[in-house]
C-alpha positions as CSV (number, residue, x, y, z in Angstrom):
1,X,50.0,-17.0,19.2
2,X,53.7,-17.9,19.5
3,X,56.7,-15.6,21.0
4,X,60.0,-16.0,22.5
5,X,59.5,-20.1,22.0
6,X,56.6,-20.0,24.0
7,X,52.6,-20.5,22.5
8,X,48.9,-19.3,23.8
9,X,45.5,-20.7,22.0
10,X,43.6,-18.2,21.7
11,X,39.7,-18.2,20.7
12,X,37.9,-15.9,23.0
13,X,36.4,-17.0,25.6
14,X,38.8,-19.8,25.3
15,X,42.8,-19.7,26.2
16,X,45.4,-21.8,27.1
17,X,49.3,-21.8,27.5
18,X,51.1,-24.4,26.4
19,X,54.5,-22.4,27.6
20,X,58.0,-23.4,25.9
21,X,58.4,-26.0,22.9
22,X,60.5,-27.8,21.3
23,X,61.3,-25.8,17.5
24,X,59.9,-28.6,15.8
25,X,56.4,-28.4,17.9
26,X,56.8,-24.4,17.8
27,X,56.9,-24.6,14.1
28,X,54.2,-27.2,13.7
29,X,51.8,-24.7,15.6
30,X,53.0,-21.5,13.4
31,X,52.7,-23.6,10.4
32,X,48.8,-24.4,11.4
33,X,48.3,-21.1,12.5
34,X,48.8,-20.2,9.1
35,X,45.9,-22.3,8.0
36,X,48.4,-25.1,7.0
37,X,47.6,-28.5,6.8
38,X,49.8,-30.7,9.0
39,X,50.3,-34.2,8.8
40,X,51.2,-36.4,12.5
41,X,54.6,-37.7,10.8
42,X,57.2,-39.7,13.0
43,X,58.2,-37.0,15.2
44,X,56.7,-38.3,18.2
45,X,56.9,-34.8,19.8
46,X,54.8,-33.0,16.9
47,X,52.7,-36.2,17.3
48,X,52.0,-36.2,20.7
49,X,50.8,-31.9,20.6
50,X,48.7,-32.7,17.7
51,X,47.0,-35.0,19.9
52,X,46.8,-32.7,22.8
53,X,45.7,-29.6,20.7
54,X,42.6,-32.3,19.3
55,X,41.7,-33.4,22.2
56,X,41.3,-30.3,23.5
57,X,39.3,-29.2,20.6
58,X,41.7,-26.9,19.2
59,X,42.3,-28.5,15.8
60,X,40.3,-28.7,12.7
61,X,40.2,-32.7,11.4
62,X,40.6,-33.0,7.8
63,X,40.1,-36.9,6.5
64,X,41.4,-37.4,2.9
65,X,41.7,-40.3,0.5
66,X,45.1,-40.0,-1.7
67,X,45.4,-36.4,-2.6
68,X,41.3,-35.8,-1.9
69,X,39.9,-33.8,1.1
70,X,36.4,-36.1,1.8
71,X,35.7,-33.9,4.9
72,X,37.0,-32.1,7.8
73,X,35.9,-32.0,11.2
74,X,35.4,-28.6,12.9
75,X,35.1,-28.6,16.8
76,X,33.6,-25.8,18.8
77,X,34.5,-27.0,22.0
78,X,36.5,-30.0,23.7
79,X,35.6,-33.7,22.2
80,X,34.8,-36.8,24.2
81,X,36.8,-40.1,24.0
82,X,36.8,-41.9,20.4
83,X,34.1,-44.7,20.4
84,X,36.1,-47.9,21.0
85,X,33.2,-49.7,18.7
86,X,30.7,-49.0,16.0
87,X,27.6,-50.9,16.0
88,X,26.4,-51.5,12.8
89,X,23.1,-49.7,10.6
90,X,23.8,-46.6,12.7
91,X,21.6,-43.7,11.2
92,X,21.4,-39.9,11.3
93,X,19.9,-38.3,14.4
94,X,16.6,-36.5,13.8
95,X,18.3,-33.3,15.0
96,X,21.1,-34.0,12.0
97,X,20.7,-32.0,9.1
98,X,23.1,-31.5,5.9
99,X,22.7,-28.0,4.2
100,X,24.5,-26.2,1.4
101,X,26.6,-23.5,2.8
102,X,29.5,-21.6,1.0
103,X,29.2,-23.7,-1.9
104,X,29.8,-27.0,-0.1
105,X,27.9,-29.3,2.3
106,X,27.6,-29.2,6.3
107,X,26.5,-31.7,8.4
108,X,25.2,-29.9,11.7
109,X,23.5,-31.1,15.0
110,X,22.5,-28.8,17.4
111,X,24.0,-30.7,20.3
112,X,27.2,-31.6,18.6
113,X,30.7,-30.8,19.6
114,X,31.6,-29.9,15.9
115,X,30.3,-29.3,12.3
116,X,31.7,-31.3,9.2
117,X,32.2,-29.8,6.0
118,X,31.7,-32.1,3.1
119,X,33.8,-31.9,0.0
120,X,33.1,-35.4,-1.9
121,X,30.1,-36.6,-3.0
122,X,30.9,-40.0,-1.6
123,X,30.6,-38.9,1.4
124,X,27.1,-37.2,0.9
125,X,25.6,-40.3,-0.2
126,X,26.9,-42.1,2.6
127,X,25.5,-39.5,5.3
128,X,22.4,-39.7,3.8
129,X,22.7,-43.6,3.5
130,X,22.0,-43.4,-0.1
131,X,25.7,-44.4,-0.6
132,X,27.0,-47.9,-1.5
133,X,30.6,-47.1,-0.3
134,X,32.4,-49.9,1.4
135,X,36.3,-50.4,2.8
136,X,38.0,-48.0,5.0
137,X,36.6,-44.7,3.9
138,X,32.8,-45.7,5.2
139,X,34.5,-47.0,8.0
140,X,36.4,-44.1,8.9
141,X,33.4,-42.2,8.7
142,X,30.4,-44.4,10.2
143,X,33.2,-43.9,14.0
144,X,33.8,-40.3,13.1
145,X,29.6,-40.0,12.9
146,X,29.5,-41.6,16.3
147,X,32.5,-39.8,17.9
148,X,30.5,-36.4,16.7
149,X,27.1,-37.7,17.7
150,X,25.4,-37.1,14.0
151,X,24.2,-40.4,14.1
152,X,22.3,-43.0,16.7
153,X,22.4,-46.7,17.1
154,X,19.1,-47.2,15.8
155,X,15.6,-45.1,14.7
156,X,13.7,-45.4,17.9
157,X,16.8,-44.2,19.9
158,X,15.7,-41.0,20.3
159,X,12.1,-42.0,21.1
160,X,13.1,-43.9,24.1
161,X,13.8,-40.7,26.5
162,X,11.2,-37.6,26.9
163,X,13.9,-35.6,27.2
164,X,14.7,-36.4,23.1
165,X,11.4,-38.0,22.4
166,X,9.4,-34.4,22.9
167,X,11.6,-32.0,21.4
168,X,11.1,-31.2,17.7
169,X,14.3,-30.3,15.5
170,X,13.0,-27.3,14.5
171,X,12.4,-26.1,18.2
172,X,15.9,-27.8,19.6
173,X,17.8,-25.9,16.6
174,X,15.8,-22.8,16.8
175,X,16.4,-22.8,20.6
176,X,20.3,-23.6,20.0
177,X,21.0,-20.7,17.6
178,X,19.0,-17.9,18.8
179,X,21.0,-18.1,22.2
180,X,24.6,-18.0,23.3
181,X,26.0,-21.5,23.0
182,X,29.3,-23.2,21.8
183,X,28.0,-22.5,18.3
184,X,27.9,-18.5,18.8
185,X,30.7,-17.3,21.4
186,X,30.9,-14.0,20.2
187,X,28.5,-10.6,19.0
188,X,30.4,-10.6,15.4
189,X,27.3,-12.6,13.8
190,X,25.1,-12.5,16.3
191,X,22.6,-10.3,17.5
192,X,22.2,-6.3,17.1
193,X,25.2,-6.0,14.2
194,X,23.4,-3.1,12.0
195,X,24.7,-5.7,9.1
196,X,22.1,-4.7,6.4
197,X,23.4,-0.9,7.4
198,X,25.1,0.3,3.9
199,X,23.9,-2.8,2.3
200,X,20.3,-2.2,2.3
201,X,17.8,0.5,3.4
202,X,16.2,0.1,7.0
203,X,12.2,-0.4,6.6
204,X,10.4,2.6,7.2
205,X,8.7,2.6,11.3
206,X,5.1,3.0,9.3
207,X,3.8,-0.3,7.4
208,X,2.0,1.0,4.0
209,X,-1.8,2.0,4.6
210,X,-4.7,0.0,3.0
211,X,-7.2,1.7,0.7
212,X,-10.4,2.2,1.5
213,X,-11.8,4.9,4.0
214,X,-10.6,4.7,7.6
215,X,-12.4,4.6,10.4
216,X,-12.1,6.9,13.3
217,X,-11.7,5.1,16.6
218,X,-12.5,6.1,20.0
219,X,-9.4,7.5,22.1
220,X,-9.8,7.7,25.9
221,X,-8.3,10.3,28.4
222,X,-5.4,8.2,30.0
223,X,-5.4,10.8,32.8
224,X,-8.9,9.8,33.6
225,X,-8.2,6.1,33.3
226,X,-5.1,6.9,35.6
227,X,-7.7,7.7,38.7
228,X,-10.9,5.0,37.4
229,X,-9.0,1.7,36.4
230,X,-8.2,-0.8,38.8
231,X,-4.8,-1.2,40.9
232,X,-2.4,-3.3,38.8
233,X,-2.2,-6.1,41.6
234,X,-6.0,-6.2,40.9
235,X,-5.8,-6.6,37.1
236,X,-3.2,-9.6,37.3
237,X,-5.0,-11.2,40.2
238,X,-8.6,-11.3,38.3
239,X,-7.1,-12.0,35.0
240,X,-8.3,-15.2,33.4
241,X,-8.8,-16.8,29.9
242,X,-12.2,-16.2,29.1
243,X,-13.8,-19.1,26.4
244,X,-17.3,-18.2,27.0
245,X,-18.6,-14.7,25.1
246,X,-22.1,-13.2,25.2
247,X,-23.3,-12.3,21.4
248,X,-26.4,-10.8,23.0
249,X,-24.1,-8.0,24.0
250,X,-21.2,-7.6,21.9
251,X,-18.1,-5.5,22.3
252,X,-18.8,-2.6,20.6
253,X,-16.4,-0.2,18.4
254,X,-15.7,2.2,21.2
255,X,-14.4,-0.9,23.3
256,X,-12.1,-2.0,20.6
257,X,-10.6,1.7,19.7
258,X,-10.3,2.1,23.4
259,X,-8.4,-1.0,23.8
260,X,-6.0,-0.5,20.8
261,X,-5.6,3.1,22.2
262,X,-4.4,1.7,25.6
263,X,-2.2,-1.3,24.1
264,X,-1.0,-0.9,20.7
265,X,-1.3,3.2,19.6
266,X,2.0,4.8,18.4
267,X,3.2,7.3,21.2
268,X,6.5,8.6,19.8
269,X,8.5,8.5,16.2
270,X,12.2,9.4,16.0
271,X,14.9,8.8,14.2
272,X,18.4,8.0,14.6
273,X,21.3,7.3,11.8
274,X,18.8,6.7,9.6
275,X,16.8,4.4,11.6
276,X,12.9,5.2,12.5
277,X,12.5,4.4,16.1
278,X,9.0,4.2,18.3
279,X,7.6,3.8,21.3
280,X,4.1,2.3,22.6
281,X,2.5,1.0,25.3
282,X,4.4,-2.4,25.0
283,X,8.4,-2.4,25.4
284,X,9.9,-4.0,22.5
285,X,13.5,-4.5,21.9
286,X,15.8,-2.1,20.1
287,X,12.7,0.4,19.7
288,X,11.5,-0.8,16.1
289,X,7.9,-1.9,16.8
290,X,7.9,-4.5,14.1
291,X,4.7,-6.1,15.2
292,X,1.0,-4.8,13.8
293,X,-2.5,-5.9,14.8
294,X,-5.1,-6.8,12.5
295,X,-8.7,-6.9,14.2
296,X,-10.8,-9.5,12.2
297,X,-14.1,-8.9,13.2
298,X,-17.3,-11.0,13.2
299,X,-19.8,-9.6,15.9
300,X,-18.8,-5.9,17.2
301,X,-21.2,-3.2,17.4
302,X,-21.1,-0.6,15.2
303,X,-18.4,-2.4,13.2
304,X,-19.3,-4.7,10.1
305,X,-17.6,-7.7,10.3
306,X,-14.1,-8.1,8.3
307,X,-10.3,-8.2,8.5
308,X,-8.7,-4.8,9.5
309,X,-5.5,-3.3,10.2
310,X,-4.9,-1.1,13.0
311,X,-3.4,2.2,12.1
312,X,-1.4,3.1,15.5
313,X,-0.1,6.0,14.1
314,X,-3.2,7.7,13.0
315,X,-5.6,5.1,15.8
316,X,-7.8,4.5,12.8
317,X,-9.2,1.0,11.1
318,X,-8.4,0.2,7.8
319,X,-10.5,-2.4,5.8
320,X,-8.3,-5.6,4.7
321,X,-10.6,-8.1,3.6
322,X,-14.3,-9.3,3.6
323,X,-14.0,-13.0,2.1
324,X,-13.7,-16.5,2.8
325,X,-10.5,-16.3,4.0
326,X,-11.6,-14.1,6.8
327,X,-14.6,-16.6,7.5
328,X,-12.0,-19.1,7.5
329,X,-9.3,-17.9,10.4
330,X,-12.6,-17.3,12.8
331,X,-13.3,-20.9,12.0
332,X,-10.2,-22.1,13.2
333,X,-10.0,-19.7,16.2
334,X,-13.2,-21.2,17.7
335,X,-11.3,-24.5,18.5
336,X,-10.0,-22.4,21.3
337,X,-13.5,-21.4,22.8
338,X,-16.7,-23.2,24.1
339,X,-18.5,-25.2,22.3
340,X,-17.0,-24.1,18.9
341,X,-18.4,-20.6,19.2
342,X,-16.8,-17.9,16.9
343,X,-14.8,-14.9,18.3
344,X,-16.8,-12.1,18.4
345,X,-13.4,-10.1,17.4
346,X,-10.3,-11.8,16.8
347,X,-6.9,-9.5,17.2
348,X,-4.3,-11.2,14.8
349,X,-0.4,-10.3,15.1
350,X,1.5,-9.9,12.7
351,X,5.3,-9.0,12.5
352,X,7.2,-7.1,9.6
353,X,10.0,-9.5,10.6
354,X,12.7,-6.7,8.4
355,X,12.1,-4.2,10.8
356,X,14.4,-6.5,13.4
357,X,16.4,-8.1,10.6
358,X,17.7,-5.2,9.1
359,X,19.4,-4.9,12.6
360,X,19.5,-8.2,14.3
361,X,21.3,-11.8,13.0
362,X,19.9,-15.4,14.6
363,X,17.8,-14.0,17.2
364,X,15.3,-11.9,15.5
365,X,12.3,-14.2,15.1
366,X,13.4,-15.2,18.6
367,X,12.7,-11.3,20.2
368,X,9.4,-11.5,17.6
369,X,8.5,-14.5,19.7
370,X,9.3,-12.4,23.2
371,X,7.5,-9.5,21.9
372,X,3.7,-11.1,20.8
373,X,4.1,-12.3,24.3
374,X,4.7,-9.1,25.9
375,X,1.7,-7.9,23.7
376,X,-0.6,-10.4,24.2
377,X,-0.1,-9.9,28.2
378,X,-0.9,-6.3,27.8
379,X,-4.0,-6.9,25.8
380,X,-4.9,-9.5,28.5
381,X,-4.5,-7.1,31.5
382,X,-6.1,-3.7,29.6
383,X,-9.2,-6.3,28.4
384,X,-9.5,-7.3,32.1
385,X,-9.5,-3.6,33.0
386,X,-12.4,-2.7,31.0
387,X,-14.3,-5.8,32.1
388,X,-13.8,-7.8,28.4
389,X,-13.1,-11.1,28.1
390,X,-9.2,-12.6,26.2
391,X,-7.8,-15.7,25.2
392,X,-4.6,-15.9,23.6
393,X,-4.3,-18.6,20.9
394,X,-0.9,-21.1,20.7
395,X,-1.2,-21.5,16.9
396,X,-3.0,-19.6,13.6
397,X,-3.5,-20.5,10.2
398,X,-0.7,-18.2,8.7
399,X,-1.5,-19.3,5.3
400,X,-4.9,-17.4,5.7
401,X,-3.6,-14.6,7.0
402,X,-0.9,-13.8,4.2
403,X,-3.9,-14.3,1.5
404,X,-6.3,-11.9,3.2
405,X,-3.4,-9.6,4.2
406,X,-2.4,-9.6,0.6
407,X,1.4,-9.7,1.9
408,X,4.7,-11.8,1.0
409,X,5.1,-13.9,4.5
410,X,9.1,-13.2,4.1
411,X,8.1,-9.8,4.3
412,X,5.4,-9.9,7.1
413,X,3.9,-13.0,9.2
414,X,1.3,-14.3,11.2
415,X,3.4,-14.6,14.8
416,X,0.0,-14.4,17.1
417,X,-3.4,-14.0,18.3
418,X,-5.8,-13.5,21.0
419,X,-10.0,-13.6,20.6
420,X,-11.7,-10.5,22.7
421,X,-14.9,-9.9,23.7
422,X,-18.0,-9.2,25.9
423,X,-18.1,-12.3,28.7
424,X,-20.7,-14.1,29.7
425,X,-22.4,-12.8,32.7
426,X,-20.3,-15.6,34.5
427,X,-16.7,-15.6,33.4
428,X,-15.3,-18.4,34.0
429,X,-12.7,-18.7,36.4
430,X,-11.1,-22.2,35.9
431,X,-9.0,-21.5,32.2
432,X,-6.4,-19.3,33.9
């Protein structure tokens, strides 16, 4: 922003006066402001607030070869000092990716200063080192790769330190952009934006039933279990993971509809501006509720085995699935329990992920993430409550789930589970 001869960067949070200039600096600065390029020239003034604007991470870098843009490099914060030297058979960073994006190619790391947009293809084979390009254009870039931190002096560079060694790129990008960071400074694309809102219709709060008869779950009085249950301090000091179940005495049906009833049963619908809105036992964010639980049974009393869903609106079972597939997500679930014993009843989640992405951008799957742990907490203190034994599960075999499900996984996903049942008569008390 210039006025009176004077300038200010803006770029919220960001802002800095530069105060009176020259005209020839003043006009240099209007002129980029316009989304003009600007080349140094011999004006050792212009020169010298180019410089100062880049290394302050103000400017956009655009590298060109004759009359051709190769790429341009767009900061998001303040660089470090140029690399005074290269070393040679530098390679990309594990964290590096190139994508397509806009109709051209981005370089990105997740703990990068800047992005690079890529406009030649000379320059993508030489990212991806299938390029043969020699002279001043690979030069140019192999420094400007360094300076930006895309690349690393060798392959085992990042293996060398835990700190680099143990994170995944999937977990170090997914942690990057589902936060606040240089990358995302403010709420325009990022977080509850109602940016599907005209574009696309908001999923409805109830998820399609299954066919097939439902069945009728038991539903406690909460007043009574107000006066019997334990104190809270009580549930979250006895609370452990239980691995050891007693088939001899199964949960039975009653157990399971009491515990949905007191952990996952729809208590409210509304809606606002079109929106359906809920509430349950378990606080979720924005009040969508995208997450539903599928009980897939092997040994419950008065239950036959199978996949179910939960109905919290109606606190009925519907049957899912009877098959292999079924047979197939106990058998991974046992790796969590003793001795390779199969859950007696294991309680899937999964999340209609549109329900939050109809509302939310680059955090969604992030508050998913928040929420199974929310539920699966609530599961574990209501189980330890009624004196059943939980273990919540770090992985499942999503692939298994969709099939049985019968559902598109863009549409709804396996995010979590947690195996319940009747414990052994001694639970046992060193898996907390």
């Amino acid at each position: 922003m210039t006025a009176g001869g004077a300038a200010i960067l803006l770029a919220p949070p960001h802002k800095e006066r530069l105060g009176k200039l020259p005209p020839a600096q003043l006009q240099a600065l209007k002129n980029l402001n316009a989304g003009e390029q600007i080349e140094p020239g011999h004006d050792p003034g212009v020169r010298a607030v180019l410089e100062s604007l880049a290394e302050g991470g103000w400017l956009t870098i655009t590298v060109r070869s004759g009359d051709t843009d190769l790429y341009t490099i767009r900061p998001f914060k303040a660089p470090p000092a140029r690399p005074s030297a290269v070393e040679q058979n530098r390679t990309l960073s594990k964290f590096a990716i190139m994508r397509q994006h806009k109709g051209q190619f981005v370089l990105e790391h997740p703990m990068s200063w800047c992005d690079i947009d890529i406009y030649d293809s000379r320059i993508v084979g030489l990212v991806s080192g299938l390029g043969t390009e020699e002279g001043a254009v690979a030069d140019r870039l192999a420094a400007d790769l360094k300076w930006t931190g895309h690349t690393v002096a060798d392959r085992a560079a990042e293996d060398q330190e835990f700190s680099t060694r143990s994170w995944g790129a999937h977990e170090l990008w997914f942690h990057r952009l589902s936060n606040l960071s240089e990358r995302v400074l403010t709420w325009e694309e990022f977080g509850p934006t109602r940016w599907a809102d005209g574009e696309f219709p908001p999923l409805p709060a109830r998820k399609a039933s299954y066919p097939g008869d439902p069945i009728t779950l038991y539903a406690p009085d909460i007043e009574t279990l107000r006066e019997s249950d334990p104190s809270i301090t009580a549930v979250l000091e006895d609370r452990v993971s239980c691995r050891d179940f007693d088939d001899s005495a199964p949960i039975t049906l009653e157990q399971v509809g009491e515990l949905l009833f007191r952990t996952a049963r729809t208590k409210l619908l509304r809606t606002a501006k079109g929106v359906e809105y809920l509430s349950r036992p378990y606080p979720a964010g924005g009040a969508v509720y995208e997450l539903e639980i599928y009980p897939v049974v092997r040994n419950v009393a008065g239950l036959a085995a199978g996949m179910y869903h939960y109905d919290s609106f109606d606190h009925v079972l519907r049957p899912v699935a009877d098959d292999s597939v079924v047979e197939r997500m106990l058998k991974t679930s046992s790796l969590t329990l003793s001795e390779g014993q199969l859950p007696q009843v294991l309680f899937v989640i999964a999340a209609r992920s549109g329900r939050l992405m109809w509302t939310y951008e680059q955090v969604p799957y992030a508050i998913i993430l928040k929420h199974v742990g929310v539920v699966l907490q609530t599961i574990y203190l209501a189980s330890t409550a009624m004196g059943l034994g939980a273990v919540a599960q770090g992985y499942g075999d999503t692939a298994a789930f969709n099939e049985a499900a019968k559902v598109d996984e863009l549409e709804e996903c396996n995010v979590g589970s947690i195996v319940v049942g009747s414990p052994t008569a001694e639970r046992p008390s060193a898996s907390r």
